[in-house]
N, C-alpha and C positions, 0 to 999 in steps of 0.2 A: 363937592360931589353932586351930581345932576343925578337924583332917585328919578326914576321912571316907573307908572303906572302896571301894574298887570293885565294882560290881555287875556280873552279866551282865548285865543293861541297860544301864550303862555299854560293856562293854564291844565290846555292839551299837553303842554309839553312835557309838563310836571305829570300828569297821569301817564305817558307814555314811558317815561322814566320809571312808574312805580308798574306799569305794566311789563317793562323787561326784569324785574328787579325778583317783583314776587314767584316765579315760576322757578328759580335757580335758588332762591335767600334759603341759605343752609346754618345760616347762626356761626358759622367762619370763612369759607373762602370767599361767599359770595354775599357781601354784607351791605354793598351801595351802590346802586343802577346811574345811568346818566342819560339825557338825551339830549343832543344838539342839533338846533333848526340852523339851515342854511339859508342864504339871502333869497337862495332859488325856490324855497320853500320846504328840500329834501327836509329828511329827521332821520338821525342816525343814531344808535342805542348802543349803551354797554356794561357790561358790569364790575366791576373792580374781582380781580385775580389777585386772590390772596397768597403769601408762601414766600419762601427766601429774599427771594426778587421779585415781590408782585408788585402788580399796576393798578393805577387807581381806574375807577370807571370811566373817569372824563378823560385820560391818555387812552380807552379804548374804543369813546366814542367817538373821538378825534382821528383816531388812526382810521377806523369805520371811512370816515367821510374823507380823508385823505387818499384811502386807496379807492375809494369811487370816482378822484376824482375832483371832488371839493373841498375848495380852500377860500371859500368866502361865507363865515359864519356870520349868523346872526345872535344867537341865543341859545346859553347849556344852561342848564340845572341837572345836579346831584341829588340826591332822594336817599333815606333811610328808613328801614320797616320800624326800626326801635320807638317804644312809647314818648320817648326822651327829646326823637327828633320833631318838631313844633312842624305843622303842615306835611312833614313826610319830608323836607327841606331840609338839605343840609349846606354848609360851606366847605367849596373849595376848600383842602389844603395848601399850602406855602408852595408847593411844587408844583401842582396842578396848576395855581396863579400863574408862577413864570412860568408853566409851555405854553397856556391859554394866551397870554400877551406877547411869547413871539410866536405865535402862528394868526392870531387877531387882535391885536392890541384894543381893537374898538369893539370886538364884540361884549356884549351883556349876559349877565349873570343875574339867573335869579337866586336871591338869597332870601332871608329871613332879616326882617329890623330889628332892634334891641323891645321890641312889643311881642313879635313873634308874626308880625304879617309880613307877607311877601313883598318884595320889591324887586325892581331891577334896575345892575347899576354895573357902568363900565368894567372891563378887567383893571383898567387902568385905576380905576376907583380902589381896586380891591390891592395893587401892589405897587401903591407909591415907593417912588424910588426903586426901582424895579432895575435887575441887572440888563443890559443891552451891550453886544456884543459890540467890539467898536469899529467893526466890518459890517454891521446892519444898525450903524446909529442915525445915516438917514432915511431909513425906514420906517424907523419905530415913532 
């Protein structure tokens, strides 16, 4: 696993994430923000839609940047206002992992280490053995 440094660009990213998050966090539908930087520098926001069939923040910050347009990420982080979450940082769930790896297999995730400091490290890091469809396996 190649761990990468945090940047202050990272760590804009990380507050722009807590800065869409805090204006809507209602303690249920709207409980984890997202922001994903794109290679081109955009940053696109979102916050998890909670209810029957909700989406998580990172399928909406994705979608964000997809319908702008962009499909060449560099870098998401997820965010939580709860005291529990360590920097405000949260991880990816299991499902967020596989859309994030087929829409950028190589983009970076900042997460939390087993200390509680930031890193950033591959999708691919994050969903070894990861499903790939076998119509996009020379892709991936």
């Amino acid at each position: 696993m190649r761990i990468e440094e945090i940047t202050k660009e990272d760590l804009l990213l990380v507050e722009k994430a807590m800065q869409t998050l805090r204006p809507v966090a209602d303690g249920w539908y709207h409980t984890v923000g997202a922001a994903l930087r794109c290679k081109n520098g955009d940053v696109f926001t979102g916050v998890n839609c909670d209810g029957i069939h909700g989406s998580c923040a990172e399928f909406i910050a994705v979608g964000a940047a997809v319908t702008a347009g962009n499909r060449d990420f560099d870098t998401i982080v997820a965010v939580d206002l709860s005291p529990s979450a360590p920097n405000g940082v949260v991880s990816p769930c299991g499902n967020c992992r596989q859309m994030m790896f087929e829409y950028c297999p190589d983009m970076r995730v900042i997460v939390n280490d087993e200390n509680g400091k930031l890193i950033k490290v591959s999708v691919r890091d994050l969903l070894p053995f990861a499903y790939v469809d076998p119509a996009q396996r020379e892709n991936a």
